[in-house]
C-alpha positions as a LaTeX table, in Angstrom:
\begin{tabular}{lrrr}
\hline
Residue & $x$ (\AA) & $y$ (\AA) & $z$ (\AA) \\
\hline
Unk1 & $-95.33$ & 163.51 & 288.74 \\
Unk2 & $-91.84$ & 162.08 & 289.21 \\
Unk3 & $-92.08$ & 164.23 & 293.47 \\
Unk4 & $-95.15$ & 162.13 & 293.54 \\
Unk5 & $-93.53$ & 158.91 & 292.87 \\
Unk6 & $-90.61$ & 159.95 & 295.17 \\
Unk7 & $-92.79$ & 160.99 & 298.03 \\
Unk8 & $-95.28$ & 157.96 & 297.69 \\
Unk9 & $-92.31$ & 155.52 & 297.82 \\
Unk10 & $-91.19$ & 157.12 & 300.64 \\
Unk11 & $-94.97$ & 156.44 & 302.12 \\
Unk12 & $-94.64$ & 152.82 & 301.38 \\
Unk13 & $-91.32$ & 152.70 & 303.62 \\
Unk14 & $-94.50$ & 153.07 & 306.95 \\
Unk15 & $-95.42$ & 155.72 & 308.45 \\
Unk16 & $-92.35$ & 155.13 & 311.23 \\
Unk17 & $-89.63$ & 156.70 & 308.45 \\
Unk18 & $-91.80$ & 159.70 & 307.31 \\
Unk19 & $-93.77$ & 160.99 & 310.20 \\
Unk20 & $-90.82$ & 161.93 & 312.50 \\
Unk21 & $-89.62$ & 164.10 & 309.68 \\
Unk22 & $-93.02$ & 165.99 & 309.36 \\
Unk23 & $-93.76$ & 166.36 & 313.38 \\
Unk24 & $-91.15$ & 169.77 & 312.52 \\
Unk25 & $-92.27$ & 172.11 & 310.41 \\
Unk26 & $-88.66$ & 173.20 & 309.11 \\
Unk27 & $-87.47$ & 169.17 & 309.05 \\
Unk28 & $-91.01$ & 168.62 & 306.77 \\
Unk29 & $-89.91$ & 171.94 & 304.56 \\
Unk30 & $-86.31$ & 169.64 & 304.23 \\
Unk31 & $-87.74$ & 166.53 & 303.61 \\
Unk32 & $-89.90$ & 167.77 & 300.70 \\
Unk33 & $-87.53$ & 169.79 & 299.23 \\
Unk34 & $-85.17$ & 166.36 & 299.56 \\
Unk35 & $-87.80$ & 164.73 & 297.21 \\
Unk36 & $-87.84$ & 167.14 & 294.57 \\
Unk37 & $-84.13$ & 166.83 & 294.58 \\
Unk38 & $-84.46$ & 162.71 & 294.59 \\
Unk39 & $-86.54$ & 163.09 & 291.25 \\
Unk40 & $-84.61$ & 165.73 & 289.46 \\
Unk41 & $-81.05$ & 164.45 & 290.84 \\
Unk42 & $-79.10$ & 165.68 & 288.04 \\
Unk43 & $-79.71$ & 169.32 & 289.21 \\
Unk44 & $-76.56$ & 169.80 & 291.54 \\
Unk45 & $-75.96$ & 166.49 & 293.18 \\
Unk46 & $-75.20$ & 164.21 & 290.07 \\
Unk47 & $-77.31$ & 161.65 & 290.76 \\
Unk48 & $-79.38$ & 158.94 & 289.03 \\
Unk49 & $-82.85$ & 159.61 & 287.86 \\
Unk50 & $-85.29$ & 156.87 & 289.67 \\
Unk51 & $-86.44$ & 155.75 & 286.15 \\
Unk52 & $-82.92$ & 155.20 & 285.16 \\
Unk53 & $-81.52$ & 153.26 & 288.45 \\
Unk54 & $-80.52$ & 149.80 & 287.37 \\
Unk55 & $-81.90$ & 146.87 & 290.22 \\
Unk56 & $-79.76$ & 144.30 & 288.45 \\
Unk57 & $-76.38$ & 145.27 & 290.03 \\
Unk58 & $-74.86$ & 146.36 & 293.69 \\
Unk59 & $-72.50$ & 148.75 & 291.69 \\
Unk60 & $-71.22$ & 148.86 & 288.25 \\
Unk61 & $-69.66$ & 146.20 & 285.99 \\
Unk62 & $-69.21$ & 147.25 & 282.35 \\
Unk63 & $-68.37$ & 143.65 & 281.19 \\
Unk64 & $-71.23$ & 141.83 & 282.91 \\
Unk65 & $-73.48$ & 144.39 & 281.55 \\
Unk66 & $-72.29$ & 144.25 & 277.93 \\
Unk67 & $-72.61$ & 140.40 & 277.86 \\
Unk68 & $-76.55$ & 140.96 & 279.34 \\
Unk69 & $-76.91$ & 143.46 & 276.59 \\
Unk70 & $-75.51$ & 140.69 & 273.74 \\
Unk71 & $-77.59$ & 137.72 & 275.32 \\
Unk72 & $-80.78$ & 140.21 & 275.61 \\
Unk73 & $-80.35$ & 140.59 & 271.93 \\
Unk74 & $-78.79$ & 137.49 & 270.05 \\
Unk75 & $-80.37$ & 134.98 & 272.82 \\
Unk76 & $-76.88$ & 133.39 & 272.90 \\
Unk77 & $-75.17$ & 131.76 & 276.27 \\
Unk78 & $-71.84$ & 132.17 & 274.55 \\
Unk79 & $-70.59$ & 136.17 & 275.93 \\
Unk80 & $-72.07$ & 134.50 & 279.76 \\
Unk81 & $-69.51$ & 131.78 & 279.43 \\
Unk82 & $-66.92$ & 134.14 & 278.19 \\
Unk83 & $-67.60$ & 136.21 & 280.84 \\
Unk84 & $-67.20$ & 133.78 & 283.59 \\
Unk85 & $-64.22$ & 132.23 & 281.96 \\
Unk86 & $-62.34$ & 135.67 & 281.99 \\
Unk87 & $-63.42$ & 136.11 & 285.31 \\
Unk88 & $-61.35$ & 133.22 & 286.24 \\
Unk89 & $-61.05$ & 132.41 & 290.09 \\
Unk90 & $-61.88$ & 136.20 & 291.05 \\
Unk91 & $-64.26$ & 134.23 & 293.27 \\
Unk92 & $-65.77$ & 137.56 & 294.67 \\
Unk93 & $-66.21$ & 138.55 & 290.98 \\
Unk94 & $-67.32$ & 135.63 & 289.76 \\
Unk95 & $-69.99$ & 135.16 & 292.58 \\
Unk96 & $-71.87$ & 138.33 & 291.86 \\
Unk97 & $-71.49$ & 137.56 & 288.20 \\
Unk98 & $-73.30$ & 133.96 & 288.60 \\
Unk99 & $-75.84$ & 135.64 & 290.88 \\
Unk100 & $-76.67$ & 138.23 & 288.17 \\
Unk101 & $-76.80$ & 135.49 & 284.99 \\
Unk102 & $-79.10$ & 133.40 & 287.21 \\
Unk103 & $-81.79$ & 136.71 & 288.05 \\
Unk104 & $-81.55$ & 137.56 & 284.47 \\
Unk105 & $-82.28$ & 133.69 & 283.39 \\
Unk106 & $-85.59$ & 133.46 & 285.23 \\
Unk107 & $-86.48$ & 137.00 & 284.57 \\
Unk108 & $-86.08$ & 135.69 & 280.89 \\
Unk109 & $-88.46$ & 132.78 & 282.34 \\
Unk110 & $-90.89$ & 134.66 & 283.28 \\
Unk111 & $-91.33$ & 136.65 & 280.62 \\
Unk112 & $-91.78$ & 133.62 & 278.44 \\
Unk113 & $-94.09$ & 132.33 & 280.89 \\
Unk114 & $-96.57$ & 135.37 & 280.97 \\
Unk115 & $-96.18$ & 135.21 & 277.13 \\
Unk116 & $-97.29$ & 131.46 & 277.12 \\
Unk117 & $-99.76$ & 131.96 & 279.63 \\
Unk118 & $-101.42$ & 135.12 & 277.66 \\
Unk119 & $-101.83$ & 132.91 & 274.53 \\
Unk120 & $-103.46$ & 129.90 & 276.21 \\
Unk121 & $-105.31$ & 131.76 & 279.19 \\
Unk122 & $-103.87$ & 129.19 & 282.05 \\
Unk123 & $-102.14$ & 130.26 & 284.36 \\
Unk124 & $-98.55$ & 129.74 & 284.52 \\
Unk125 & $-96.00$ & 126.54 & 285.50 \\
Unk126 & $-92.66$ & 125.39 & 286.05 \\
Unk127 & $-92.63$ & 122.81 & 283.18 \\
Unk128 & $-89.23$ & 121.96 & 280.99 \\
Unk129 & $-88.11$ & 125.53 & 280.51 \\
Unk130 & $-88.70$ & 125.70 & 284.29 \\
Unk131 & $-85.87$ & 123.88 & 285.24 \\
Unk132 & $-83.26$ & 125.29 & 282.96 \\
Unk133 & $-84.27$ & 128.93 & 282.31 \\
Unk134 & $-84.60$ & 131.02 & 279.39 \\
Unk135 & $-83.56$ & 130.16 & 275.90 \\
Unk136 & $-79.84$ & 130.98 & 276.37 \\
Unk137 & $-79.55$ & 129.15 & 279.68 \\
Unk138 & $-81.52$ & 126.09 & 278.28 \\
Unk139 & $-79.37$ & 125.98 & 275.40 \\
Unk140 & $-75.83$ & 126.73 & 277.01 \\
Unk141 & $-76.43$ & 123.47 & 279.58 \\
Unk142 & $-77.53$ & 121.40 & 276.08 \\
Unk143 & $-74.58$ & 122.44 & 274.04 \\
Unk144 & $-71.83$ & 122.65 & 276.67 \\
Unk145 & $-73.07$ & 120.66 & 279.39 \\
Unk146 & $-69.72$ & 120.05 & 280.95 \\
Unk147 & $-68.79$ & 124.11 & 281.26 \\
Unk148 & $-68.47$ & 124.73 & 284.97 \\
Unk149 & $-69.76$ & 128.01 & 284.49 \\
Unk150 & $-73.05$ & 126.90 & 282.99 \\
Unk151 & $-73.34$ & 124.74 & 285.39 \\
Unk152 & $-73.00$ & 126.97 & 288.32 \\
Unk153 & $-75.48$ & 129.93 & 286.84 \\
Unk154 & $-77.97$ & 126.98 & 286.61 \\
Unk155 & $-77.65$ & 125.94 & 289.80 \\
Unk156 & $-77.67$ & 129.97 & 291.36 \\
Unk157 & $-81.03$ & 129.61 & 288.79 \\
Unk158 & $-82.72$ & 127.08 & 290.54 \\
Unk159 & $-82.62$ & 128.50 & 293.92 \\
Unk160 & $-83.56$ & 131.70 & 292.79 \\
Unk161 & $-86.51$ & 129.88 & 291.40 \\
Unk162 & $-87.52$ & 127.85 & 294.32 \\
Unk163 & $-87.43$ & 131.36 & 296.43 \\
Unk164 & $-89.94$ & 133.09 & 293.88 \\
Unk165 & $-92.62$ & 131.02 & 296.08 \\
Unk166 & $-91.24$ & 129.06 & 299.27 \\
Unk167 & $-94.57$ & 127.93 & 299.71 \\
Unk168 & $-95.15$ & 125.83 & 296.23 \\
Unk169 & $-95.38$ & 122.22 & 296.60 \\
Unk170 & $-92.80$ & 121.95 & 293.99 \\
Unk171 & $-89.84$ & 123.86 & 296.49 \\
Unk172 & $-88.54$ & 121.18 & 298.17 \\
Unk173 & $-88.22$ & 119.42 & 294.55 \\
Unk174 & $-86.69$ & 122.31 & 293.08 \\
Unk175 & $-84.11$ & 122.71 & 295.63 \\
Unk176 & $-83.48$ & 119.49 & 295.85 \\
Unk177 & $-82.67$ & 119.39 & 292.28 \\
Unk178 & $-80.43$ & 122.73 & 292.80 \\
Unk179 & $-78.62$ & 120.66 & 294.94 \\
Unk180 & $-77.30$ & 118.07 & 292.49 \\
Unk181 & $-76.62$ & 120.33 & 289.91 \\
Unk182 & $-74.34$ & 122.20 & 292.64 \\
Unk183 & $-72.55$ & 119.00 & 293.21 \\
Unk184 & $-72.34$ & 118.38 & 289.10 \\
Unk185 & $-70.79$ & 122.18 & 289.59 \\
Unk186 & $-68.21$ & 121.32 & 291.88 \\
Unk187 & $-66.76$ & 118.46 & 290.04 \\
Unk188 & $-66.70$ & 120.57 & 286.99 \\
Unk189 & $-64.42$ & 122.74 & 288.93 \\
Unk190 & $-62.89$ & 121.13 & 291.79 \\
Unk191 & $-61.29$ & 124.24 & 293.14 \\
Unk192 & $-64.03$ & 126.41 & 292.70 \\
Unk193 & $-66.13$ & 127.63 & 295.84 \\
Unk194 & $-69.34$ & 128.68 & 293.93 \\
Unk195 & $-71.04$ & 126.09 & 293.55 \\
Unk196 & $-70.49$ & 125.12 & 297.88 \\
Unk197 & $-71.59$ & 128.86 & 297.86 \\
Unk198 & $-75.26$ & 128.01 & 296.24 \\
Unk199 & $-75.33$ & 125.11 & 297.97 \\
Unk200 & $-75.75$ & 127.32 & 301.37 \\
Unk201 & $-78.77$ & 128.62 & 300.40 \\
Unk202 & $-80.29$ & 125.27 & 299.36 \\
Unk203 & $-79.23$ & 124.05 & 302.92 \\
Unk204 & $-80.97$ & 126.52 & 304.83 \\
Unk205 & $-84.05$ & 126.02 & 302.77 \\
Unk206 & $-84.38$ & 122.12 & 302.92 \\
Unk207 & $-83.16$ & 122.70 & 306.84 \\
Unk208 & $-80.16$ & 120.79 & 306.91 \\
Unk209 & $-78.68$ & 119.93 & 310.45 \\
Unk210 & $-76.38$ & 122.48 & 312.16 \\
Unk211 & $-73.47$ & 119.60 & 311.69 \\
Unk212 & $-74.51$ & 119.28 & 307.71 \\
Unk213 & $-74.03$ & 122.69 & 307.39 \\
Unk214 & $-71.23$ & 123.51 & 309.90 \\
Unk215 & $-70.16$ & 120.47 & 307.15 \\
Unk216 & $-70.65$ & 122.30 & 304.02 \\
Unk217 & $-69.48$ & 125.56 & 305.23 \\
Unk218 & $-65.89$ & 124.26 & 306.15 \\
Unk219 & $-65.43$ & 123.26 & 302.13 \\
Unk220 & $-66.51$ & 126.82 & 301.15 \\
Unk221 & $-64.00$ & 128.25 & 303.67 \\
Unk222 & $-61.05$ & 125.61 & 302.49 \\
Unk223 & $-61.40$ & 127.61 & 299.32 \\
Unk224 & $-62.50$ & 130.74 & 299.96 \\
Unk225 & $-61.98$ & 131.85 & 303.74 \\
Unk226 & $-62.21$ & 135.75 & 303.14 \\
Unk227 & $-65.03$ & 135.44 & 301.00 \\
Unk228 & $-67.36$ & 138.15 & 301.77 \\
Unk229 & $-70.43$ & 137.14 & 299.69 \\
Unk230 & $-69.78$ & 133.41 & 300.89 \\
Unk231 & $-70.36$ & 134.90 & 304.43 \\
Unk232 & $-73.20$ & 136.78 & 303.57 \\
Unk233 & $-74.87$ & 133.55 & 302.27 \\
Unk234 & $-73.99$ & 131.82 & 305.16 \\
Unk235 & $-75.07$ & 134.07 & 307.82 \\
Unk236 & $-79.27$ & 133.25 & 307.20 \\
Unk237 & $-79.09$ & 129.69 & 308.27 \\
Unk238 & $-77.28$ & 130.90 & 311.74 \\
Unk239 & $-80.35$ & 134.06 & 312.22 \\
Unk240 & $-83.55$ & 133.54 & 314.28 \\
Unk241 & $-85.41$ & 133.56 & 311.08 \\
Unk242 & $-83.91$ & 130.46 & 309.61 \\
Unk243 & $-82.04$ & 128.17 & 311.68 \\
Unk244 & $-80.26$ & 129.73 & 314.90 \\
Unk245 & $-80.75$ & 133.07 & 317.10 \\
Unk246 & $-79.29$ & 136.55 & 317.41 \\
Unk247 & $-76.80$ & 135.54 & 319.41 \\
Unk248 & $-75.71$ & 132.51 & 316.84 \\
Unk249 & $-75.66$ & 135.13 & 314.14 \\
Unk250 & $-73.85$ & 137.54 & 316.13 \\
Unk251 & $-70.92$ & 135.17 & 316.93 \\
Unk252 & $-70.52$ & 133.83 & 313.04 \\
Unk253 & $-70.26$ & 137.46 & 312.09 \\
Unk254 & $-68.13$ & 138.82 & 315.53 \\
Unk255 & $-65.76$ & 135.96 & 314.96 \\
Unk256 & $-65.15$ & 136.22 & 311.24 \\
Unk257 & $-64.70$ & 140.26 & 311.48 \\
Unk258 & $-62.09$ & 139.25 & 314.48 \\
Unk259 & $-60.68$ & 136.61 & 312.48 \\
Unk260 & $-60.45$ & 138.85 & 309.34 \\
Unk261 & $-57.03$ & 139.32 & 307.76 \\
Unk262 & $-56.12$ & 142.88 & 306.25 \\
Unk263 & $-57.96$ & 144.26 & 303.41 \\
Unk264 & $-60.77$ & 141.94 & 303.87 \\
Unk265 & $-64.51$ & 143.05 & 304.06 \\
Unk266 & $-65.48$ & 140.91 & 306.84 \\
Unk267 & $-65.61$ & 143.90 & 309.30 \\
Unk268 & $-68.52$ & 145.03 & 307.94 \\
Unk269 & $-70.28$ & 141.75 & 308.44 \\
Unk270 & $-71.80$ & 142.31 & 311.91 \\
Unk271 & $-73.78$ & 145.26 & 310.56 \\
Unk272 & $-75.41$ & 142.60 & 308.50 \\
Unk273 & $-76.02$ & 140.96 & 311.10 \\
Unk274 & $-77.48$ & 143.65 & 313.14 \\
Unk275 & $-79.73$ & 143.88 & 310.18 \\
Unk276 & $-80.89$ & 140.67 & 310.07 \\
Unk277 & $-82.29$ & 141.25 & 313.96 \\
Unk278 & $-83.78$ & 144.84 & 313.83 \\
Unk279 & $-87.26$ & 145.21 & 315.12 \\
Unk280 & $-89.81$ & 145.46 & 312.76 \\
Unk281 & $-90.94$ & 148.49 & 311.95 \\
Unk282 & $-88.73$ & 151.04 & 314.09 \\
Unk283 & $-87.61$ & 154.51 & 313.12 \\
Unk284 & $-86.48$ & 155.45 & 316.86 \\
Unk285 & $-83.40$ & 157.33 & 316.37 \\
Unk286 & $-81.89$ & 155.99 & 319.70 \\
Unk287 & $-82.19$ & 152.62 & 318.79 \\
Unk288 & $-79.94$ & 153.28 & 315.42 \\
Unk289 & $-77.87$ & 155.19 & 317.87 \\
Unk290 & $-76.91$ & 152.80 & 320.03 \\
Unk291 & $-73.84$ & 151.42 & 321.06 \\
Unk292 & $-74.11$ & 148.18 & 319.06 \\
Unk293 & $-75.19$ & 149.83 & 316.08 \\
Unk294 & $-72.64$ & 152.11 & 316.10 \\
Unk295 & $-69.69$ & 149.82 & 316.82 \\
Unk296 & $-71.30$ & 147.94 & 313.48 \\
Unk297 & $-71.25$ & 151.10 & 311.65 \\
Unk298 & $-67.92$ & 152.02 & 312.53 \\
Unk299 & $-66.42$ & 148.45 & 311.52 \\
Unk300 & $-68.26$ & 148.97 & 307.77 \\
Unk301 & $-66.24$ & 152.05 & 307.45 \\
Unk302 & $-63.31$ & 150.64 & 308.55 \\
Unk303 & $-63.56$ & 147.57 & 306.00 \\
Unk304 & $-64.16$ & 149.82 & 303.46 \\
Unk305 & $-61.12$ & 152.25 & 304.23 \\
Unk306 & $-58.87$ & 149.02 & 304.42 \\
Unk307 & $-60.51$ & 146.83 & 301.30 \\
Unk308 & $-59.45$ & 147.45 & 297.42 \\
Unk309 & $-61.74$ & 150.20 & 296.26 \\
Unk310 & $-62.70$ & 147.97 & 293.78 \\
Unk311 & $-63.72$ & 144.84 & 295.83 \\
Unk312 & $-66.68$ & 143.71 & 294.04 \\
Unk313 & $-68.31$ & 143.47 & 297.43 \\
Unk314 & $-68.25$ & 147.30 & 298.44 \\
Unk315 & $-70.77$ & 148.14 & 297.40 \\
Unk316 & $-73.40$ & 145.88 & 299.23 \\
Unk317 & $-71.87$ & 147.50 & 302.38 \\
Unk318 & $-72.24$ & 150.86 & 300.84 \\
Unk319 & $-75.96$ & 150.75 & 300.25 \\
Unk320 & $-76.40$ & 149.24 & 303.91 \\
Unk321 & $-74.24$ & 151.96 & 305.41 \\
Unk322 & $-76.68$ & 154.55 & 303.68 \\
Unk323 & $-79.78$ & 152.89 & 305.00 \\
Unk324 & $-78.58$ & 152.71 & 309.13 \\
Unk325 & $-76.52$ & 156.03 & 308.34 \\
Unk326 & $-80.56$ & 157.64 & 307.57 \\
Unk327 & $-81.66$ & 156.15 & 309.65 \\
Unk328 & $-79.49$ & 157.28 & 312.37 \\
Unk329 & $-79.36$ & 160.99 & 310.99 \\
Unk330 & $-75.74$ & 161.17 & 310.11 \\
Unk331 & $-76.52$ & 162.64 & 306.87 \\
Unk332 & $-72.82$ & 163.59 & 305.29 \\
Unk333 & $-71.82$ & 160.42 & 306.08 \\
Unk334 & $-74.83$ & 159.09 & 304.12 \\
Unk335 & $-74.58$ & 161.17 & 301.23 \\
Unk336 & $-70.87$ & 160.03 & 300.90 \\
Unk337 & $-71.87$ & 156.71 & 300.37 \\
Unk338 & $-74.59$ & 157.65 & 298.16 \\
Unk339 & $-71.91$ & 159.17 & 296.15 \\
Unk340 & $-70.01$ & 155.84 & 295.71 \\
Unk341 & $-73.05$ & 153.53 & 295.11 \\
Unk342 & $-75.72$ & 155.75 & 292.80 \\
Unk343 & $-77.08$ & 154.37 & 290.14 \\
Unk344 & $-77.54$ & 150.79 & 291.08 \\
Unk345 & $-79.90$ & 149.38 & 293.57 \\
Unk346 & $-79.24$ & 145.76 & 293.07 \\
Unk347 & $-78.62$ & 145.26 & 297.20 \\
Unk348 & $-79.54$ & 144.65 & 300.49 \\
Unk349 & $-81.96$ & 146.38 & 302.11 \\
Unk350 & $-83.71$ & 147.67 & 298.74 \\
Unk351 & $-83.67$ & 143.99 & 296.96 \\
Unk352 & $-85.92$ & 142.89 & 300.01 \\
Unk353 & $-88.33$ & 145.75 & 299.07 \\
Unk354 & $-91.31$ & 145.39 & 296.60 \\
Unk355 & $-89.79$ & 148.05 & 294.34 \\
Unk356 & $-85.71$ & 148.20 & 295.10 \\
Unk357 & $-85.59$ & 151.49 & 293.03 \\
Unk358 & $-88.16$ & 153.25 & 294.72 \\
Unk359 & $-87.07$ & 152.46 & 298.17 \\
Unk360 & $-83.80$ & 153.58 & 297.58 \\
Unk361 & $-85.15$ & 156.58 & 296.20 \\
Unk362 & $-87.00$ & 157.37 & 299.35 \\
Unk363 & $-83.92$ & 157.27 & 301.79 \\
Unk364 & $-81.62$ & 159.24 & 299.14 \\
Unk365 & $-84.58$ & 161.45 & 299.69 \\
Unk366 & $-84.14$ & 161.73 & 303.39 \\
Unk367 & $-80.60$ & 161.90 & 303.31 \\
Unk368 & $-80.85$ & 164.64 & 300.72 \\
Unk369 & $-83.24$ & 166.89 & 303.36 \\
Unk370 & $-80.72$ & 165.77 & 306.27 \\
Unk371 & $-78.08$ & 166.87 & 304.32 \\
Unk372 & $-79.91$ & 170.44 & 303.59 \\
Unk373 & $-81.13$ & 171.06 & 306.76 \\
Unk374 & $-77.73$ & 170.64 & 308.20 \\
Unk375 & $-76.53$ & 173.79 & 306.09 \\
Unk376 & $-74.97$ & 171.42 & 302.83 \\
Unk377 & $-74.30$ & 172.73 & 299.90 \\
Unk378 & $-76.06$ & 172.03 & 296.59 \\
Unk379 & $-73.13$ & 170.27 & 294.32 \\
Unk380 & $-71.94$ & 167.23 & 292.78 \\
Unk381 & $-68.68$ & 167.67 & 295.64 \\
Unk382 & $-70.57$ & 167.44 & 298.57 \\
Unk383 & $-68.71$ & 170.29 & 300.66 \\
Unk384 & $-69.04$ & 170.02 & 304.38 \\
Unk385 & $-71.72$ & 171.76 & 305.88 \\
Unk386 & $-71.32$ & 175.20 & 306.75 \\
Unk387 & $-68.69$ & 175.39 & 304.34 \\
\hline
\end{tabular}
């Protein structure tokens, strides 16, 4: 049953990532012994069972997910606030941190929601607790309304709530709403760049002026200039599916990787940006190939060589690497990465999908036949092929 699920998210993935493989009868022999690997992992390459792949988190981080734990069970804001107040101006840290606290408050929503809405038979709304969260977020912004932390997660909360439906009447209001609690944020914390951070998404969804923005993104880079995850925020508004065009993108991310001081991740950001402007729908191996594709590839590695192996960052390169690295057939260097990032999921490209785990899955899959076909060995170590 567990192949099934494998192979059927695989399916989902279109036709244009599966069908190549199964054109050759020895690549299709590959691929599906690749999925029976993917959902027995544990036998000889150490990885995660899909059931147990956690879509909260990029990578791990023990503290974060002890406080969830405690606030899952005692319904108390207090370990979130300890967390982010230990976290101090890590801003990387802290970023991902506020991110996390804010998905886990509306998931916490909506749970209560479909609870409510089961017991009256309506279908469900925004109302009070739809402004502030679940019970822990609700009661951390009543009890300690001037903690900069709370109000920073609230903020990250509303946005993520206005983007669970972009087309309600109610998004504009929401967002707008996000907004002032962002600026609340920031004089909370005057040095902080979080809350200019959330306010870059709630830009590019009211559509702010290029000189608003170019506006707001100078304060976030007076605090913060290296700030990986601040760049990833930013880097929307400048795409052809917000704001700006390929080429706008392009630049932000060219001139930020040039611009990059040592031991920064911004090298990696043009892959993003590649990303952001791949044709729909396109498993031609030529195209991931390509000159510009492989220059992006080739600056991720680099930024990861060069960065802290503990940048709290890495990993949302890592799981992007893995997904152009499949799809480009370089299959030790995908299972490499594989090995650094297994077990979470919480990341671009599998956060866009309907079901992050199971699209993961899929390409650790692939890259698991690649990997076999090409003569690799069947351990935890990974040993060259051929070797």
């Amino acid at each position: 049953m567990d192949a099934l699920l494998v192979l059927l998210a695989a399916l989902t993935l279109g036709g244009f990532v599966f069908l190549p493989w199964m054109r050759r009868r020895r690549a299709g022999q590959h691929t599906r012994q690749g999925m029976v690997v993917a959902s027995d992992p544990m036998a000889g390459y150490g990885f995660v069972p899909l059931e147990e792949l956690d879509v909260r988190l990029p990578g791990p981080d023990q503290e974060l997910a002890e406080a969830l734990a405690e606030m899952r069970r005692t319904h108390d804001w207090r370990p979130a606030a300890a967390l982010l107040k230990s976290t101090g101006d890590d801003w990387e840290r802290r970023w991902q941190r506020v991110q996390t606290l804010a998905g886990a408050a509306a998931f916490e929503l909506a749970a209560e929601e479909a609870t409510e809405q089961q017991r009256r038979g309506t279908a469900p709304g925004y109302g009070d607790g739809g402004r502030t969260g679940g019970i822990w977020l609700r009661t951390w912004r009543s009890e300690a309304p001037k903690d900069p932390g709370g109000a920073q997660t609230h903020a990250q909360f509303l946005v993520v709530q206005a983007l669970r439906d972009p087309g309600s009447e109610d998004f504009r209001m929401i967002l707008e709403e996000a907004r002032t609690v962002c600026r609340e944020a920031a004089l909370l914390a005057p040095g902080s760049p979080i809350p200019y951070i959330t306010e870059l998404a709630v830009a590019r969804g009211l559509g702010d002026r290029p000189a608003d923005y170019e506006e707001l993104w100078s304060k976030v880079a007076q605090r913060a200039p290296q700030h990986m995850g601040a760049h990833l925020a930013a880097l929307p508004y400048w795409s052809q599916k917000w704001h700006g065009s390929r080429q706008e993108a392009e630049a932000f991310a060219e001139r930020s990787a040039a611009a990059a001081p040592a031991k920064t991740l911004l090298p990696a950001l043009p892959l993003f940006a590649v990303y952001e402007h791949l044709p729909e729908a396109n498993m031609v191996r030529s195209l991931y190939q390509s000159a510009v594709v492989e220059r992006a590839i080739e600056g991720a590695h680099f930024a990861l060589r060069e960065a802290p192996a503990d940048h709290p960052m890495a990993p949302h390169v890592r799981h992007l690497l893995v997904w152009f690295l499949v799809r480009a057939e370089r299959y030790p260097e995908a299972m490499e990465q594989l090995r650094q990032v297994d077990g979470h999921v919480g990341a671009v490209p599998w956060s866009y999908g309907r079901s992050p785990a199971a699209e993961y899955a899929a390409y650790r899959a692939l890259a698991i036949a690649g990997w076999e076909q090409l003569g690799g060995g069947n351990s935890a170590g990974f040993p060259p092929p051929g070797q």
